[in-house]
N, C-alpha and C positions, 0 to 999 in steps of 0.2 A: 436302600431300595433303589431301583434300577427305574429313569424316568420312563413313563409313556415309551416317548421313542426309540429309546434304547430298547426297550423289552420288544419291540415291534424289529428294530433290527436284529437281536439276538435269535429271535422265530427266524425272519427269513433266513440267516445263516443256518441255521440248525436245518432247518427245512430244503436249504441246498446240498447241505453235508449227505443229509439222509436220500436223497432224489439221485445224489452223484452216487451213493454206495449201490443204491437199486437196479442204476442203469448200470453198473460195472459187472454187476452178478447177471444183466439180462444180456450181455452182448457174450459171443462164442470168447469162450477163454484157449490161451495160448496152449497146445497139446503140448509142448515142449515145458510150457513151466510148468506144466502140470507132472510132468514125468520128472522136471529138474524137483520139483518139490517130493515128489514121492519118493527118488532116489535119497536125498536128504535127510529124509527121515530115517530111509533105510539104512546110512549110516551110522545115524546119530544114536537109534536102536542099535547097533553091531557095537558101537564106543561103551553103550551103558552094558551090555550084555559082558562083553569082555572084561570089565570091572566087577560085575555082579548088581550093579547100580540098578534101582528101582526108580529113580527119577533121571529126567534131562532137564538139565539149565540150560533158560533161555536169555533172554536180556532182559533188562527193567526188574529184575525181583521176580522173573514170570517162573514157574517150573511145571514142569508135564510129565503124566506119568507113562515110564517107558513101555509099557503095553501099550497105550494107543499110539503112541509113536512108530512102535514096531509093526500095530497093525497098517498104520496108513505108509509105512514104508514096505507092505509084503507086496511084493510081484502078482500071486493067488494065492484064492481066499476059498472056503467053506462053505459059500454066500447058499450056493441052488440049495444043498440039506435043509439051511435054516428057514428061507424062502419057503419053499414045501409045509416044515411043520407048520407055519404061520399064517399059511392060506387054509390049509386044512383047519385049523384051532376057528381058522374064521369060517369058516363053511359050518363046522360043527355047531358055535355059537349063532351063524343065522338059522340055523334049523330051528336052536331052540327060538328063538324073537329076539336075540341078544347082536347088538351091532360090535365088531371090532373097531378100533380107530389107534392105530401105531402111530405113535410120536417120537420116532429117535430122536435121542438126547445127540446135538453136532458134536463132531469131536473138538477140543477146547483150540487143539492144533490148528483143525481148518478157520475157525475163527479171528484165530491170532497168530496167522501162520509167521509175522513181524516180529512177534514176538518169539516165538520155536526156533527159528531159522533167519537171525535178521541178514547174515552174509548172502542170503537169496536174492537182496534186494526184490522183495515181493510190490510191484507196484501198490499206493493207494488211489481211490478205491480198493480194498482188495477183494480180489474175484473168488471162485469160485473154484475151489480147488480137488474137491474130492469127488473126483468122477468114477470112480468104483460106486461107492456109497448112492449116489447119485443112480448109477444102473439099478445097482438092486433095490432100492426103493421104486423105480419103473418095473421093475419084475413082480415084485409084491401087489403094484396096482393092476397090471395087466392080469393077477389070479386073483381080482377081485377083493384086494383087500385096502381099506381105505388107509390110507398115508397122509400126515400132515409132517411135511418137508419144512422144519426149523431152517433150514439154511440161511437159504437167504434173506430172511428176516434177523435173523439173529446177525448176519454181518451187518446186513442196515443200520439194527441197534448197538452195534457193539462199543459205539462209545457214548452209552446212554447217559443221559445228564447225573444218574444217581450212582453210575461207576460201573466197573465192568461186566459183564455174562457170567464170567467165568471166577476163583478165585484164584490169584495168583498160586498162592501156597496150598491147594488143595486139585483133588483132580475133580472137580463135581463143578459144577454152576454154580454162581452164587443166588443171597438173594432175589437180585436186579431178575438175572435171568428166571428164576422162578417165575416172577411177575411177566415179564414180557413173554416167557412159556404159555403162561396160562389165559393172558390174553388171546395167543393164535388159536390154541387150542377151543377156549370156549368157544369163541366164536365161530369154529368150525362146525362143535357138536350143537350149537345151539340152532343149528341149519337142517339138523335130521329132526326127522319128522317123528320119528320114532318116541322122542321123548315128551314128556308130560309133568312139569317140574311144580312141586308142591307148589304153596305159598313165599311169596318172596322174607328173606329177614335182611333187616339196615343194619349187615355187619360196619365196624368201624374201622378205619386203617392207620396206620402211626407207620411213619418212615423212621427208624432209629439206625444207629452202628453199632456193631459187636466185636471185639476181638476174640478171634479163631488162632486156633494153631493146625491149620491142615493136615491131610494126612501125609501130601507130599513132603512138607516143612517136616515132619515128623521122622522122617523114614532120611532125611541129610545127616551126614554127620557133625555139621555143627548148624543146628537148626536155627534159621532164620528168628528176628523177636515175632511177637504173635502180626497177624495181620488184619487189619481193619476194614469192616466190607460194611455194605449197606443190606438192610433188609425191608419189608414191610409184612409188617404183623396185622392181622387181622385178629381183631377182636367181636366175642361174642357180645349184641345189642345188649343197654343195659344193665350189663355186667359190673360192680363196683368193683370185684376184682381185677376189670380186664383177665378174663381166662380167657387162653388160645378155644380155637373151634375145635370141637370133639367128633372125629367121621364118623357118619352115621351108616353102619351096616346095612342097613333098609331104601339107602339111597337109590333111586332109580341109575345112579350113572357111581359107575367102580373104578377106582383107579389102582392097576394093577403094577407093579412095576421095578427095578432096584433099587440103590440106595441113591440114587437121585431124587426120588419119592421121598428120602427121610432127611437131605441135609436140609435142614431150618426148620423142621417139621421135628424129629424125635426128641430135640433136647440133647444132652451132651448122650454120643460123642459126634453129633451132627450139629452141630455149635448153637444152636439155637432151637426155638418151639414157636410154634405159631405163625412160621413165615415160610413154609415150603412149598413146594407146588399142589400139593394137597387143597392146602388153603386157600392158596390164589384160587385155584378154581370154584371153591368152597366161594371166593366172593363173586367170580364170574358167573355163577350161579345162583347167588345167594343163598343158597342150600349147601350144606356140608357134605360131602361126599363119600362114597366108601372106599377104605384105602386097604390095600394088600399089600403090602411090602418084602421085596427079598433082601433080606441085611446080606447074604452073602457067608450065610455060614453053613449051608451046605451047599457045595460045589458040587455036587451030584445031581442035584436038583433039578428037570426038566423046566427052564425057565417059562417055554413057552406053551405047556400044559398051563392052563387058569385052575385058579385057587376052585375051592366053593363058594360060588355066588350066593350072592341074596334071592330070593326068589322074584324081586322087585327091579331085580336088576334089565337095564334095557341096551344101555352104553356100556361095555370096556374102555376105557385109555388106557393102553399097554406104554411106560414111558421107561426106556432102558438107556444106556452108552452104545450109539449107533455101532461102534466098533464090533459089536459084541453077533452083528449080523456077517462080520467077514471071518471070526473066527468060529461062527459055529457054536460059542458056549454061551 
């Protein structure tokens, strides 16, 4: 155990680490690395494309999937179609008394651009790199539609005490990130006035590790051993079982969204149950949540049409892979 003062110094370094990453995303970042960075990727996508490769190796164990790679190395994007359907979907749901609130998911690249790209020499702190993403998230608020901008929180947190955002060997967030998710986020919707939250419950939390075998690890030809991440489970009060929280369709507040919605949340083949961003929220609220999920098995699917709601419904959380706003699907 770490004395008094050590613990008292261990805070203020972490508290300097995090104030330096904040101020590095608040000062204007370099246009040129930003385009040295973009160009990068668009290579790195042209290397994997020409192989047929579904993933890019990074350093450290890190790998990325060449989709987002490629989108954050495309020159243009898709963005105004997608923009459009997403302001309309939210015009239509204020009509009905129903708030939208869009939470893209950062891409794992811009986070750990160190990692993807270390010959970039990407200074730390690191900045702020996806300035595409960035516009059209201003596009989105300008027609009215509310946006909570993970960015630069997520690079503050990205080297959180319980381990990375992101998992190495997968293309999803990991637990960690769930939790620091659903902190910005609660705390944004707990702001609208719109909502009216049942009775609180004393969910309970347990930090444990799991090993995963990603999907990126998955799709290598000689696949990495499994990878070990952190999560926190929330359990139902009471429970001798400890059973995960079960979402409640009737929830005033719905969480709509891909398969970022289900890793640590469905159980295999989303490596875990009862730690996903579903839940976290479920504890940011104390109340369980209603959850929609697209697994992604139909690609036809108008992502940004909403399911059928509850009729109790008052909040959306739309929570997808930010990418997915440049290419339109």
């Amino acid at each position: 155990m770490l004395a008094s003062s050590d613990m008292w110094i261990n805070r203020a370094l972490i508290l300097g680490i995090l104030g330096l990453a904040a101020a590095a995303c608040a000062r204007p970042v370099d246009p040129e690395l930003v385009e040295r960075f973009r160009a990068t990727c668009a290579t790195l996508a042209a290397e994997a494309s020409a192989t047929a490769a579904a993933v890019v190796t990074g350093s450290d164990g890190w790998h990325f999937a060449a989709g987002e790679v490629s989108a954050l190395g495309a020159e243009a994007n898709d963005s105004e179609t997608t923009v459009r359907a997403i302001a309309a979907e939210s015009e239509r749901l204020r009509r009905n008394g129903v708030e939208l609130v869009v939470a893209p998911v950062p891409p794992k690249g811009v986070i750990y651009p160190d990692r993807l790209a270390p010959a970039l020499d990407v200074p730390i702190p690191v900045p702020r790199l996806d300035a595409t993403l960035e516009s059209v998230y201003g596009a989105l608020e300008e027609r009215g539609v509310r946006v909570i901008d993970l960015t630069v929180p997520f690079i503050r947190d990205r080297f959180h005490p319980e381990g990375p955002l992101y998992c190495r060997h997968d293309s999803h967030w990991s637990g960690v990130g769930c939790v620091v998710a659903a902190e910005i986020i609660g705390a944004a919707v707990r702001d609208l006035a719109v909502v009216e939250l049942p009775p609180q419950r004393p969910y309970g939390l347990a930090w444990f590790t799991t090993p995963i075998r990603g999907d990126l690890a998955q799709r290598l030809p000689q696949p990495p051993p499994r990878e070990e991440v952190r999560a926190r489970g929330l359990i139902e009060p009471e429970d001798p079982l400890l059973a995960p929280v079960v979402p409640n369709g009737d929830s005033p507040i719905a969480v709509v969204g891909d398969t970022h919605t289900l890793v640590f949340h469905g159980g295999e083949p989303y490596h875990a149950s009862g730690a996903g961003v579903a839940d976290q929220l479920a504890f940011e609220f104390r109340q369980p949540v209603a959850l929609y999920a697209d697994d992604g098995s139909n690609p036809a699917a108008d992502f940004w049409s909403m399911p059928a709601l509850g009729e109790r419904t008052r909040v959306v959380i739309l929570i997808f892979a930010a990418t997915r706003l440049l290419s339109g699907r």
